[in-house]
KEGUFI-925006 format. One record per residue: residue in one letter; x negated, y, z of N, C-alpha, C in turn. Coordinates in steps of 0.001 Angstrom, whole numbers, plus 500000, padded with zeros to 6 digits. Layout:
// KEGUFI-925006
AXYZXYZXYZ/...
// end
This chain:
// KEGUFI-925006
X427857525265467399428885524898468400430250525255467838/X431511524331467956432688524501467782433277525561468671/X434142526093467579434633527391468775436096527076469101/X437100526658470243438277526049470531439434527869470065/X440167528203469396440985529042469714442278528984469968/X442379528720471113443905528961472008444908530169471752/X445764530050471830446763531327471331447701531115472991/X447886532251473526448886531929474744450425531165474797/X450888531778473410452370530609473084451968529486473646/X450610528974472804450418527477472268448954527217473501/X448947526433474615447909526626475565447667524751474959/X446269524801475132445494523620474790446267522203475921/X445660521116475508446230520175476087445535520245477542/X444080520287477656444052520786479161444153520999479751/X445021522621479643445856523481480206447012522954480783/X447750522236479625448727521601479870449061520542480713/X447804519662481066447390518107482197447473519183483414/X446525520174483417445997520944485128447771521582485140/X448453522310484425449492522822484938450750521705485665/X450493520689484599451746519850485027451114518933486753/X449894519103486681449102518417487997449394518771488692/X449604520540489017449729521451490314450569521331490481/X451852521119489393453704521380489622453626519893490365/X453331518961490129453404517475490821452645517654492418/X451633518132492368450858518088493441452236519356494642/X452415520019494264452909521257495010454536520303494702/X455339519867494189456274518947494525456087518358495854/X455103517139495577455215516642496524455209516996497806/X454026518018498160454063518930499287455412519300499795/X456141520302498973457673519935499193458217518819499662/X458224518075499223459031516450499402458455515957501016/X457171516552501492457294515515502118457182516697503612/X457254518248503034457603519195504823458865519011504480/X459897518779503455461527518442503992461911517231504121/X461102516087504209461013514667504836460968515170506741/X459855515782506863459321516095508286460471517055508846/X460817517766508428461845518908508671463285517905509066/X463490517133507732464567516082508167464656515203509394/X463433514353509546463274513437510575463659513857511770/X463683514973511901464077515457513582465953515212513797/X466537515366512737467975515819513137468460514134512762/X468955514224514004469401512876514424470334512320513403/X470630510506512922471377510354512002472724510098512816/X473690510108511645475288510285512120475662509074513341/X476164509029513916476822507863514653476998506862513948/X477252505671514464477938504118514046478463503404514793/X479725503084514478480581502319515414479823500568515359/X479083500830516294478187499367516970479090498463516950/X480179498711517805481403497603517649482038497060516878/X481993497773516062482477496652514514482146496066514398/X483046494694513981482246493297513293482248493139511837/X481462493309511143481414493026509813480979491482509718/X481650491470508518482197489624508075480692489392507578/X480009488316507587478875487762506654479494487336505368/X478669486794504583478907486146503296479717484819503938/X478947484015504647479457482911504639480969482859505098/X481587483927505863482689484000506330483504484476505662/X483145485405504631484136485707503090484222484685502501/X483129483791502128483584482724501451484642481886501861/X484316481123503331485485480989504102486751481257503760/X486891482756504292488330483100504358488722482777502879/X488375482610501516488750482315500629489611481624500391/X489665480225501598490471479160501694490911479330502577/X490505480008504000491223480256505315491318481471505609/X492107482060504959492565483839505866492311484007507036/X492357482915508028493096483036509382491266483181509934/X490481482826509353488799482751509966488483483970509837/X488992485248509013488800486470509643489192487307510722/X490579486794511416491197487249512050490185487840513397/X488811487511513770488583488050514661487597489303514606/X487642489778512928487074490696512655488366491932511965/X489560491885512614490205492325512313490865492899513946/X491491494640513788491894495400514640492795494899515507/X493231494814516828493987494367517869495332494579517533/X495726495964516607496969496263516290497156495608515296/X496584495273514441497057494499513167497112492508513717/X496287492921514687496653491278514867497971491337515922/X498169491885516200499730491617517119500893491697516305/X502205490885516185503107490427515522503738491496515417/X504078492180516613505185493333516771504300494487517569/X503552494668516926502617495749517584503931497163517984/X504073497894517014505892498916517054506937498301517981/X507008497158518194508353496657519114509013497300518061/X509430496532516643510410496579515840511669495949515696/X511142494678516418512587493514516659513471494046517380/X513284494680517999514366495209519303515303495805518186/X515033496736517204515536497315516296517006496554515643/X516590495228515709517207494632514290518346493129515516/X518967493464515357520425493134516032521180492057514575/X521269490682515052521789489963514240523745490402513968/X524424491146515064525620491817515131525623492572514094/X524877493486514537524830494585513194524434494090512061/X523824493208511518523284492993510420524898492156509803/X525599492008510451526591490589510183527995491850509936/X527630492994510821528491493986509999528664495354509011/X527095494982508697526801495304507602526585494593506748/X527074493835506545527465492756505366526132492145504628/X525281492189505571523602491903504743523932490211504670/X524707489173505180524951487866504882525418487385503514/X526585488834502822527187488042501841525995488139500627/X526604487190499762525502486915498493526376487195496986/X525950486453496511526552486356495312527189485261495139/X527862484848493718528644483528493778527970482344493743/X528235481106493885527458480111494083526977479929492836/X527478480184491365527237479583490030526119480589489744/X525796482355490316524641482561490208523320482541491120/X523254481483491835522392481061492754521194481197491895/X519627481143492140518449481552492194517955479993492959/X517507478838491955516938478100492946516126478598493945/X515179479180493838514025480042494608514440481065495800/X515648480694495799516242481516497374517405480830497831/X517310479169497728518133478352498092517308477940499749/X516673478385500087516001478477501626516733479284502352/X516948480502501669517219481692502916518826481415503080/X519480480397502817521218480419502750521472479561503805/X522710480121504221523322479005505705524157478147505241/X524504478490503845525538477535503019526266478690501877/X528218477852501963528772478460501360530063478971501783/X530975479879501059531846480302501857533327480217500370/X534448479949500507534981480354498914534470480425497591/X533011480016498088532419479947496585531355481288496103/X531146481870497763530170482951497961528965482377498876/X527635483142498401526627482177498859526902482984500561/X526149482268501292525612482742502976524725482712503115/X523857484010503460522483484217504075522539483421505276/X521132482986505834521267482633507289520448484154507883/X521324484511508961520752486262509212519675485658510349/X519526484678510821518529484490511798517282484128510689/X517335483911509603516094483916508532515778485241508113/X517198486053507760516905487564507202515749488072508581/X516358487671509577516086488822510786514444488680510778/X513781487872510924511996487595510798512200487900509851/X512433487970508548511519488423507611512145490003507239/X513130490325508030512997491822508174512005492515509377/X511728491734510468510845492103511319509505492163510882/X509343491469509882507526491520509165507304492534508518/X508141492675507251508399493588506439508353495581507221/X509134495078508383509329496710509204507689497084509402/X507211495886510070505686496040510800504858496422509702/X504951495832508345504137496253507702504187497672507228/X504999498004506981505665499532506418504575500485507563/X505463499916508535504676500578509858503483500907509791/X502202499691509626501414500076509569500656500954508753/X501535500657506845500989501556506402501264503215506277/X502457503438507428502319505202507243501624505080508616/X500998504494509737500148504611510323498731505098509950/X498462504396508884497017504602508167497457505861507158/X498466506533507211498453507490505898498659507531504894/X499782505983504811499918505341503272500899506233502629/X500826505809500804502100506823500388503223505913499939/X504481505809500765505891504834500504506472505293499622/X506932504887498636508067505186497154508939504183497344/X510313504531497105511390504106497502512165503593496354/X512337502882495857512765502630494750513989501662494548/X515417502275493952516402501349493760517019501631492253/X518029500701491906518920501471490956520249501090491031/X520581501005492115522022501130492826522895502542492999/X523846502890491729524263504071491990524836504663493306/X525390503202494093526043503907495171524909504007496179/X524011503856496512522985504083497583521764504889497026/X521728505705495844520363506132495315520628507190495977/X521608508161496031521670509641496948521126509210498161/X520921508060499273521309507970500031519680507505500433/X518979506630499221517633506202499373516478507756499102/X517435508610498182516570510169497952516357510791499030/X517529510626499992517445511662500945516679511000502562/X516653510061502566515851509007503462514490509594503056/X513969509408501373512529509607501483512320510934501820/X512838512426501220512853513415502016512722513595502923/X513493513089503738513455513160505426512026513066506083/X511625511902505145510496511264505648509035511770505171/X508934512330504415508142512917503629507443512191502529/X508223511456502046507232510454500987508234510630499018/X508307509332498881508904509360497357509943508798497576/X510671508798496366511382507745495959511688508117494295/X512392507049493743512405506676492201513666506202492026/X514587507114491095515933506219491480516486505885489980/X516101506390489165516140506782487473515907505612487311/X516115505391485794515223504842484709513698504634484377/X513423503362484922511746503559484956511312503576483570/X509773504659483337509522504744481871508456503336482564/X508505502559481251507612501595481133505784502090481250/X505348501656482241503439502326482368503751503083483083/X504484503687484344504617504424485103503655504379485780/X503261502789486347502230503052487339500691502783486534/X500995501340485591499549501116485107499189502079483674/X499879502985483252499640503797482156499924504818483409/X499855505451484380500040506553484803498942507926484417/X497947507560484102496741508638483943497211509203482302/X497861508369481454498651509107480315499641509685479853/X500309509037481047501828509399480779501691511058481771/X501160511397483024500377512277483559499765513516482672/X498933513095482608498002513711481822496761513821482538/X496788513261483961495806513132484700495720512104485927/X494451511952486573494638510411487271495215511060488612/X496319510453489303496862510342490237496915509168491416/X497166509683492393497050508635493523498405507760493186/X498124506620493413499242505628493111499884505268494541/X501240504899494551501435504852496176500890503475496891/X500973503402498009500414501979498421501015500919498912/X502539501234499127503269500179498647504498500774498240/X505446499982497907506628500051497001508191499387498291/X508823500151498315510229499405498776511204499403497474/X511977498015497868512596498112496687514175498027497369/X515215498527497324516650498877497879517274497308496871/X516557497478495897517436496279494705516419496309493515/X516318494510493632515059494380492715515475493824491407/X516847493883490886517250493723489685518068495510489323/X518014495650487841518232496506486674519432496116486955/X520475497374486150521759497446485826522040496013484969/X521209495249484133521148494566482968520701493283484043/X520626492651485421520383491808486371518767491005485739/X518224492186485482517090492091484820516181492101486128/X514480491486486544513938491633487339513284493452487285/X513096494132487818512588495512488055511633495450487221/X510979496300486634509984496313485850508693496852486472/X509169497756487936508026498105488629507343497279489603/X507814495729489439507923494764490262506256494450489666/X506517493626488386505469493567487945503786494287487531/X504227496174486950503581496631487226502575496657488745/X503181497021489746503027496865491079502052495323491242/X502843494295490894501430492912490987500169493224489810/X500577493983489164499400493478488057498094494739489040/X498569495635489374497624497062490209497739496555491758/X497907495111492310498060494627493317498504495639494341/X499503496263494344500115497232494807501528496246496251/X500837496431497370502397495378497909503450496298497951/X504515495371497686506131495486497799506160494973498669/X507832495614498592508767495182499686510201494873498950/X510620494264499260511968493881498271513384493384499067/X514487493476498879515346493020499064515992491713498224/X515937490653497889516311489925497202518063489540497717/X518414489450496471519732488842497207519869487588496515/X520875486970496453521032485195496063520865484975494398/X521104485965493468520897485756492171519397486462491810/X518610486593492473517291487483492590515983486026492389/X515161486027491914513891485763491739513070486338492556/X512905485677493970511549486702494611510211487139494346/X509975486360493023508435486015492612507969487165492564/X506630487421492705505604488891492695506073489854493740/X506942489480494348507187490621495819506343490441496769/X505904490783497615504779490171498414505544490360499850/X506612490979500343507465490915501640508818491005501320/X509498490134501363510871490026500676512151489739501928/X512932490273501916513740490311502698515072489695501949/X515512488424502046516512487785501688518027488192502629/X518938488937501594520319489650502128520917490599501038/X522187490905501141523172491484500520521829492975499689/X521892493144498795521570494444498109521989495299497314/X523994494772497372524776495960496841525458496727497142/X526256496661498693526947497238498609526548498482499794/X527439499588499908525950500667500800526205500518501866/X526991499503502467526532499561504032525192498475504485/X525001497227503396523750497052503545522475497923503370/X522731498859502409521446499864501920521626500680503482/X522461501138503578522356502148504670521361502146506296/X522064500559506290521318499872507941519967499448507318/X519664499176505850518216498858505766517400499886505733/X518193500637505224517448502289504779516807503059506811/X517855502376507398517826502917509025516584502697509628/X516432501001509169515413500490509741514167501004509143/X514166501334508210512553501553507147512515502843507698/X513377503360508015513304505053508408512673505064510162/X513007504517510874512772504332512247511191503722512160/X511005502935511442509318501734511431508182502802510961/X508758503287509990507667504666509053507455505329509924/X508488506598510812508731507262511816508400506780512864/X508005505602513705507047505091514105505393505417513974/X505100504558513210504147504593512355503492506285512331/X504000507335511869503426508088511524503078508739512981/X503906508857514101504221508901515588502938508141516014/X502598506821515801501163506162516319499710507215515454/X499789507340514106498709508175513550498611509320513893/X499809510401513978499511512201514774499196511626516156/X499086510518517330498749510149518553497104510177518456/X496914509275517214495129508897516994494587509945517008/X495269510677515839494302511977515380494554513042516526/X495122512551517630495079514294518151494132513942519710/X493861512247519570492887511555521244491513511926520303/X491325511529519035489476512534518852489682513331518201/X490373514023518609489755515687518678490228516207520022/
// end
């Protein structure tokens, strides 16, 4: 007869099938009294009321935005949910000089809509065009420091940058008034040294460079689909802004009354979110 000699280091393959059997067998046992143990404690809530979209209705909205609208919140579907218009006074806007433009020879085909004409050879906003598309622009802002968004303020207008710094202060958010380094936002994890929250949208006080160059954070911002907000004035390119407000963007009594309004809509806004958060709990 063969004699088997096992050494305890080294245990035969036998040994080795029955040990790894019991560790599986006595697993599972585990697995399935903290299955039983689990089953009792009730699972989390779910808001029943939500409507989630099907496939076929994403596809849809692909071509029709408007076919989601009834799976979308009561506040976001109302125009002026904030009562922001009340805000925005075609008087005041007319003496804060948000009408005048630039000269007619640097007109912007692409913002030959928003003009009432000409004046000496200076373009004219029509302020009943500024005024809706400053009322959209407010609502949206609105909503996003409602939800907790982060606003960066961004101009490079020497005479209104003190004036856009101390607005975002007030408010508790950013602003950017410098020299943008190129990759600020889409190189941000290098230029950093680590990944950071990017803000979630952008205001822009003035969307051309000292050099009547388009902003450079304009583009960044579309390429990280990031929405803006912009001021265009008559020698401006609105392209890649996604809420553009056609009117004066140099001199600071326009910055000032725009700066008023973005300050009042946010301040809003954040006024509707400390309301939410303080009805559940």
């Amino acid at each position: 007869m063969r004699r088997v000699f096992t050494s305890p280091a080294f245990p035969s393959h036998r040994s080795l099938f029955l040990s790894r059997q019991k560790a599986t067998t006595s697993a599972s046992n585990t697995l399935q009294q903290h299955q039983q143990s689990t089953s009792s404690i009730p699972a989390p809530s779910i808001h029943r009321d939500i409507k989630v979209p099907s496939i076929s209705a994403l596809e849809k909205a692909s071509t029709q935005s408007t076919s989601l609208k009834p799976y979308v919140s009561e506040e976001l579907q109302a125009d002026d949910y904030f009562n922001l218009e009340s805000l925005v006074n075609v008087k005041e806007m007319f003496d804060a000089r948000l009408h005048l433009g630039h000269k007619i020879g640097t007109l912007n085909d692409n913002m030959k809509w928003a003009l009432y004409g000409e004046r000496l050879g200076i373009c004219i906003f029509d302020l009943d065009v500024t005024k809706k598309f400053i009322v959209r622009a407010l609502n949206f802002v609105a909503h996003v420091a409602a939800r907790g968004g982060i606003i960066l303020f961004v101009t490079t207008n020497r005479e209104s940058m003190l004036n856009v710094e101390k607005t975002a202060k007030e408010l508790g958010e950013y602003s950017h008034c410098r020299r943008w380094q190129e990759g600020t936002l889409t190189n941000s994890a290098q230029l950093v040294g680590a990944t950071i929250r990017l803000p979630d949208t952008i205001i822009f006080l003035s969307t051309l460079t000292s050099l009547n160059e388009p902003h450079p954070a304009i583009i960044e911002a579309a390429k990280l689909t990031i929405p803006t907000v912009g001021v265009v004035d008559s020698n401006t390119d609105p392209a890649y802004l996604t809420y553009l407000i056609p009117a004066n963007d140099d001199t600071p009594q326009s910055a000032e009354y725009l700066l008023r309004l973005f300050k009042e809509a946010i301040t809003r806004g954040k006024a509707y979110r400390k309301k939410q958060q303080q009805l559940e709990f």
